[in-house]
N, C-alpha and C positions, 0 to 999 in steps of 0.2 A: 504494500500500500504506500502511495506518496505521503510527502506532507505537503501541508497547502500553506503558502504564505504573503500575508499582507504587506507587500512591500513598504519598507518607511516612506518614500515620498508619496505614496497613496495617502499612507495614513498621515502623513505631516497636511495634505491638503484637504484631505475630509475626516475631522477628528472624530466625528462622532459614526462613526461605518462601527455596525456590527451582521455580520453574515452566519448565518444557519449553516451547516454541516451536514445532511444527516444521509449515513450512510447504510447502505442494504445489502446485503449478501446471500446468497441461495436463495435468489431472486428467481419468481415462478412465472413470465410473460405471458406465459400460453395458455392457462386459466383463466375461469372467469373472475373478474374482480366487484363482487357486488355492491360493496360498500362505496366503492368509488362511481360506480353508474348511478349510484342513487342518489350519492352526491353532486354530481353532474347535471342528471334531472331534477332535484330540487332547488340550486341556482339559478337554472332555465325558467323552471315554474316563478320562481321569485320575480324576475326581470318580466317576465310577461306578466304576470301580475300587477307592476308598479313597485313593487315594496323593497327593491334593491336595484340600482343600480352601480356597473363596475364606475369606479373611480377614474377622474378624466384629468387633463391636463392642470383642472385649477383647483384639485386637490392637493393639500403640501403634501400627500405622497408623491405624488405623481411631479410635481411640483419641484421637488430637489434634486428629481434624478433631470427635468431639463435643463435645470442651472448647472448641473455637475456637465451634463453633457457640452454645455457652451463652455464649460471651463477650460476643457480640452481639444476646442476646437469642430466638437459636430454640431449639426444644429438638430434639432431633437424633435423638428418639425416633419423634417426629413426622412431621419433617420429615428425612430422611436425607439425608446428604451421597450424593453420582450411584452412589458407587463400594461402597458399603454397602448401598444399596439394589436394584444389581447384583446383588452377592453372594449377597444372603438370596434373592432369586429365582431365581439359578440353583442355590442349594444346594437350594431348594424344591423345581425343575420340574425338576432334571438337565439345565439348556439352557441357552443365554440366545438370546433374543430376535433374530431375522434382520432388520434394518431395510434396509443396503444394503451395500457392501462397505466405503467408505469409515468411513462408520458402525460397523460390524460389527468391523473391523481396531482401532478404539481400542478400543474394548469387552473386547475379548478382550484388548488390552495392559493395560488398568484392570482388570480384575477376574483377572489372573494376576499382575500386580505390588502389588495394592493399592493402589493409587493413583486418586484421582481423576483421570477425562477426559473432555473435551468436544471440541466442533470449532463452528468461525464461517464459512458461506459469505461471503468476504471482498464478492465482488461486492452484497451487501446489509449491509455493515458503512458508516455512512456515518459523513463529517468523518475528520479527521489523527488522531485519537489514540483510541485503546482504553482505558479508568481502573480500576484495579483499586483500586474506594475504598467509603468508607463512603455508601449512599444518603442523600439530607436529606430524601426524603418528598413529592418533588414529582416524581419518577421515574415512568414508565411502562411496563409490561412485560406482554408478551402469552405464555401459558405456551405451549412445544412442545408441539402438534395441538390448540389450545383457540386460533385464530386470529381468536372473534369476543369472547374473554373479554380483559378489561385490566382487570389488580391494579396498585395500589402499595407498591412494599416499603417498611416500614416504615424511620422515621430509624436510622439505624446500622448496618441489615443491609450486609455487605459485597456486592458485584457487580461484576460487568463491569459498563460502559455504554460506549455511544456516543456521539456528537453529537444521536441522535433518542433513545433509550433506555438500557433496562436490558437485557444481553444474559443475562444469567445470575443468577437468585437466590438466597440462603443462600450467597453465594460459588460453589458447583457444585453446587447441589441440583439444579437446572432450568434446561434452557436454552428463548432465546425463539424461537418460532418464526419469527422476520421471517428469521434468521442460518441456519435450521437447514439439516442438511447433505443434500441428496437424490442419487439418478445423476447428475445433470444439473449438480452445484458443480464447477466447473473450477480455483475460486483457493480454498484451503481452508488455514485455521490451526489445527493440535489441538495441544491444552492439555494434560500433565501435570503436576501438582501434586504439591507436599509442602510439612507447615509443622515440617520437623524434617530439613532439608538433612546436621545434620554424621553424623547416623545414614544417612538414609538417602537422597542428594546421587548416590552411585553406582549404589543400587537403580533412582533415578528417569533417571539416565543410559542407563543400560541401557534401561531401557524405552522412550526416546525413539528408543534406533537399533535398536529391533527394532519401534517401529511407523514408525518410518523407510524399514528393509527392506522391510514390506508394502506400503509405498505406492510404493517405488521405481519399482516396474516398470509403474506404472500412473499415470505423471505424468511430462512434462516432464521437471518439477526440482524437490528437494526439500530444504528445510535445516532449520539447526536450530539454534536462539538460545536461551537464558534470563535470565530475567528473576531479580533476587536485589534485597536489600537495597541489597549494593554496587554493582549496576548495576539499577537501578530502571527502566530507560529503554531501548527498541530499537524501532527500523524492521524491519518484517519486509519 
């Protein structure tokens, strides 16, 4: 298993970033997941109802991942942070998108909490350490389902990387396909985010042990670590 870490000039420039961990193992794709479909249709039923909608641009969730975005140069208009551009699609279509259950289980946790998410199939995450740092331009990153196209993120933009690449660009706008999560990922780390911990620290706890719960019964073993300022650094 890697460890994942918060580079210091991340963290020197967004002091208050705390990120969820939580990672799954003897992970079962090919199953049904029912807890997770019913959480799916009950967010659905919500939104068609009136009595929820996903959080938009002029939410301070949503809100600080734009200002972080213009910090390093994207515009966020553009380019949306993962969990924003969930949103505006499922307010659009009354759905969101059915990829796979593992998949499908953060989706539904990100766009009910606001919060950005992703996931890394660990078995194609290669080298000791995960860098949550500013790219220098010499990065390589292949975008999810575009596996014959390769961009470089530009100097500054924030990302994952690996020891071979960039796993994620804009920080969570897109992840890469090399990482991405199918039936078939057994060893699997999803990401929840916030760059605003003392607000919303609990919100993003919460949503760690309720896409936690979804994954429980359909994996081995499953934990739950974060990464902050004061602890920059973990072994998952």
């Amino acid at each position: 298993m890697p460890e994942f870490r918060l580079g210091a000039a991340v963290a020197d420039a967004f002091p208050d970033t705390l990120i969820a961990l939580i990672t799954a193992t003897g992970l079962r794709g090919n199953e049904p997941w029912p807890h997770t479909a019913a959480a799916l249709d009950d967010l659905e039923r919500q939104l068609a109802d009136g009595a929820w909608r996903p959080a938009d641009e002029t939410d301070p969730r949503i809100e600080s991942w734009h200002t972080a975005y213009r910090s390093f140069g994207t515009n966020p208009r553009r380019i949306r942070p993962s969990v924003d551009a969930l949103g505006r699609r499922m307010a659009k279509r009354g759905a969101l998108p059915r990829i796979n259950p593992a998949v499908d289980s953060y989706n539904c946790v990100s766009v009910r909490h606001g919060l950005p998410a992703g996931a890394f199939d660990l078995d194609h995450v290669t080298g000791a350490l995960v860098d949550i740092r500013h790219a220098d331009g010499t990065e390589s990153f292949t975008p999810l389902g575009e596996p014959d196209a390769v961009e470089v993120p530009k100097p500054g933009e924030i990302v994952y990387a690996d020891a071979t690449g960039v796993l994620t660009r804009h920080w969570n706008h897109r992840d890469a396909h090399r990482t991405r999560v199918t039936e078939d990922s057994t060893r699997v780390i999803f990401v929840l985010e916030t760059l605003q911990a003392t607000r919303d620290g609990d919100l993003l706890k919460a949503a760690a042990e309720e896409l936690r719960g979804l994954l429980d019964p359909h994996a081995q073993q499953t934990a739950v670590q974060y990464l902050s300022p004061a602890r920059p650094r973990t072994a998952v």
